[in-house]
N, C-alpha and C positions, 0 to 999 in steps of 0.2 A: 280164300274166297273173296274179300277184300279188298288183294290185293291191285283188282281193275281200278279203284278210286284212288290208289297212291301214287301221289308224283312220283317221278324220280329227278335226279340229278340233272339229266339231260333235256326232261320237261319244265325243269325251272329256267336251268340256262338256257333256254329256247325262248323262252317268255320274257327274258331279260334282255334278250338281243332283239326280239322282235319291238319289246318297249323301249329300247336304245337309236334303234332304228328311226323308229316312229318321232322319237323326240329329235335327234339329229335329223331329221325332216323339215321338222314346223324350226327350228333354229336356223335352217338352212332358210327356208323360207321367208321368213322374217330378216333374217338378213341380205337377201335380194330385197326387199321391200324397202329396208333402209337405205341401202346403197343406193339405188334407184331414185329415191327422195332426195336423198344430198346431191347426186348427180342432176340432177332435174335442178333444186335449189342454185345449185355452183354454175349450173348455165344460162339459169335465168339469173343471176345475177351477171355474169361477163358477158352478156348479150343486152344487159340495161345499160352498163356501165360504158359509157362513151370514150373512146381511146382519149385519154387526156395529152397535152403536149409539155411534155418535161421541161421545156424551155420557162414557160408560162409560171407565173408566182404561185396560185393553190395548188398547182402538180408538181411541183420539183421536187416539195415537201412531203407529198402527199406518195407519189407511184413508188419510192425506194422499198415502203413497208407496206404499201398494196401484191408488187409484185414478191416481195418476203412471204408474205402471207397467202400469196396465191400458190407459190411454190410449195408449201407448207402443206396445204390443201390437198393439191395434186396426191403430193405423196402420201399423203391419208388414205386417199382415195385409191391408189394404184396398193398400197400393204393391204387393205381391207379387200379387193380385190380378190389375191393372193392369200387371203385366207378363206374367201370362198373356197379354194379347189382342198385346204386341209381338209373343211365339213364334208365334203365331196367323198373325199376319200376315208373318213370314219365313219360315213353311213355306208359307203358298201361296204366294208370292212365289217360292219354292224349286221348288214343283209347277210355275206358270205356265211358269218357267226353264225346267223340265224337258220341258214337252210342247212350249214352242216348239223346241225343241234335239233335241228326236225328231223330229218333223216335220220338220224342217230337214235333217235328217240321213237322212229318209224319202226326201225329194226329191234331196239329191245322189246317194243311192245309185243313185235310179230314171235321172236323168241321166247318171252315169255307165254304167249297162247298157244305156242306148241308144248312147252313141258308141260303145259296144263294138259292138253292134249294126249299128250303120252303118258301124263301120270292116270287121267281117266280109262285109257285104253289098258293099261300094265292093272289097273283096280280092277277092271270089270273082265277083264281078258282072263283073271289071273284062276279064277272057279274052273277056266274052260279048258286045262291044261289035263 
């Protein structure tokens, strides 16, 4: 009689992908936000910063470990990238999870309301025999 308020197995796992989901969302999100900010920062910075001439005394010193470090950057920026498309892909990983484990969990339910079903029908049926 009780048994409509009991989770099961595949009502939990269902809850855990959908809250997997969810979190791989706002992580994803948050990290476009980031990236977005640095990319934004790293271009208002190379668009301040006036081509210096390497000839000239404060630049000869100065570009070797500007252009180091802007390489350095770059590739920050291009791996972090690159790991957008991971989150990408273990949140639908995460959805997938989650609609099989509904579905699953659609079907035990509807099986179980049939034996309930039949067990109702085999009790009250059974006088009529």
């Amino acid at each position: 009689m009780f048994s409509f308020f009991v989770r099961t197995e595949s009502d939990r796992k269902r809850d855990e992908y959908n809250k997997l989901h969810g979190n791989l969302q706002r992580a994803l999100d948050k990290h476009d936000k980031i990236v977005a900010e640095a990319e934004a920062a790293y271009s208002s910075y190379t668009g301040s910063v006036p081509n210096l001439s390497n000839t000239k005394v404060p630049s000869n010193d100065f570009d070797p470990k500007r252009e180091e470090l802007t390489r350095k950057l770059s590739r920050y920026l291009s791996d972090e990238k690159r790991k957008r498309s991971d989150l990408v892909s273990a949140k639908n990983q995460a959805y997938q999870r989650y609609v099989y484990y509904k579905n699953l969990a659609l079907r035990e339910a509807e099986e179980r309301a049939e034996k309930r079903r039949k067990a109702l029908e085999d009790f009250f049926g059974y006088g009529k025999r």
